[in-house]
C-alpha positions as CSV (number, residue, x, y, z in Angstrom):
1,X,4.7,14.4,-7.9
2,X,1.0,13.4,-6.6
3,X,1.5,9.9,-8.5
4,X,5.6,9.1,-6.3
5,X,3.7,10.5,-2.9
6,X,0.6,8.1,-3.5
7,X,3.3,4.8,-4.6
8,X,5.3,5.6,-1.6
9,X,2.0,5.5,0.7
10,X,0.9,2.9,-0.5
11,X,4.1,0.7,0.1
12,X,4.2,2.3,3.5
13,X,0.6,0.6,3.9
14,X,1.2,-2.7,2.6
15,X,4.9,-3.6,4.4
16,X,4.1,-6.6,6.4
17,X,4.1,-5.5,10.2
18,X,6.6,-7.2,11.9
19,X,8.7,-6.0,14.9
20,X,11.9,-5.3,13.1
21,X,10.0,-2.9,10.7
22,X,9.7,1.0,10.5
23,X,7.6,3.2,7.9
24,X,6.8,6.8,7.9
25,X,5.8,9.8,5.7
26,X,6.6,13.3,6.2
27,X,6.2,16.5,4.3
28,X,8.7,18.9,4.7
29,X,8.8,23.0,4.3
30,X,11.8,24.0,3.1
31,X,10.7,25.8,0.3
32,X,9.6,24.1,-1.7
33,X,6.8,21.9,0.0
34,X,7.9,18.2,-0.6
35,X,7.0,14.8,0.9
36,X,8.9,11.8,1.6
37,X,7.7,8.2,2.6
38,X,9.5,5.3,3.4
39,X,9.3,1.4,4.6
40,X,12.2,-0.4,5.5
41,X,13.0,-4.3,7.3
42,X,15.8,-5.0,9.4
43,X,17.4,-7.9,8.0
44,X,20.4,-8.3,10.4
45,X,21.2,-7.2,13.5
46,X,23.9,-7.1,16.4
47,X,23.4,-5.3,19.4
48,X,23.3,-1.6,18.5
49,X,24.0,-2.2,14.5
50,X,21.6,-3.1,12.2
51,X,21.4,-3.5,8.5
52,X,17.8,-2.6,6.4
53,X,16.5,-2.6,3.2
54,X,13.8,0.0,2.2
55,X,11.6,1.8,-0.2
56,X,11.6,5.3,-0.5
57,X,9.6,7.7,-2.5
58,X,10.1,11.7,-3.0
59,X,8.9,14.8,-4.6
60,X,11.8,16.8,-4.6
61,X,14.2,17.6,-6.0
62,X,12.3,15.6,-8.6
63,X,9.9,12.7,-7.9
64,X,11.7,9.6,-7.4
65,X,10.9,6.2,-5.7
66,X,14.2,4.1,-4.8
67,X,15.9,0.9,-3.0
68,X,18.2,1.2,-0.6
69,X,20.1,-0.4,1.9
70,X,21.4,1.4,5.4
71,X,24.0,0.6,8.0
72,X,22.7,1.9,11.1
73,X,24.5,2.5,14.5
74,X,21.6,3.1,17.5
75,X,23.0,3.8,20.9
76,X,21.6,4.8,23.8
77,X,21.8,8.9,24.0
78,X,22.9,9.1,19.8
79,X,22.3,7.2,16.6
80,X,24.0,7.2,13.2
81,X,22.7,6.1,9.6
82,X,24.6,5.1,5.9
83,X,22.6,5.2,3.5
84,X,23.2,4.0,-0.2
85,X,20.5,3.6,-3.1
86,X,19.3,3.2,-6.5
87,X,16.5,5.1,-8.5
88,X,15.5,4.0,-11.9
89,X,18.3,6.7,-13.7
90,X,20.9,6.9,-10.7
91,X,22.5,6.3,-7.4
92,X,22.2,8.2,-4.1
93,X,24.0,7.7,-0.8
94,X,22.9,9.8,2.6
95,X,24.7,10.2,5.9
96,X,22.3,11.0,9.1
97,X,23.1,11.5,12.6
98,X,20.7,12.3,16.0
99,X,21.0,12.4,19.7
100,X,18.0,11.2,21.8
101,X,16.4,13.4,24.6
């Protein structure tokens, strides 16, 4: 767990900074205690749509560090996220959705 949390930090540190890229780590409390950091770089973009590719690492539900690409729809009061990646053993997909306040 300690080694996915410290790889995923450490390509949240290195990403080159540029202005069309995001990186973050969190640690949630569900239970269980678990932490998840990501980098990702726009690589196309039209008005409020954008396509990136990231890294992401996580503890749970097992320790994983995965590509991925999202589809992202970012308006002005809401946004909306596809997800779809690859670990080293499998596939995983995510949907996410927000309003801003």
């Amino acid at each position: 767990m300690r080694q996915v949390l410290l790889t995923a930090l450490l390509l949240t540190l290195t990403v080159p900074a540029s202005a069309n890229g995001r990186a973050a780590c969190r640690v949630v409390y569900g239970p269980p205690l678990w932490g998840v950091c990501y980098a990702e770089q726009v690589v196309w973009s039209a008005g409020p749509l954008e396509v990136a590719l990231g890294v992401e690492g996580r503890t749970w539900p097992e320790g994983s560090v995965s590509a991925y690409t999202l589809l992202g729809l970012y308006m002005p009061g809401w946004w909306a996220t596809v997800e779809v990646g690859r670990g080293l053993d499998s596939w995983r997909w995510a949907i996410g959705a927000g309003w801003r306040w």
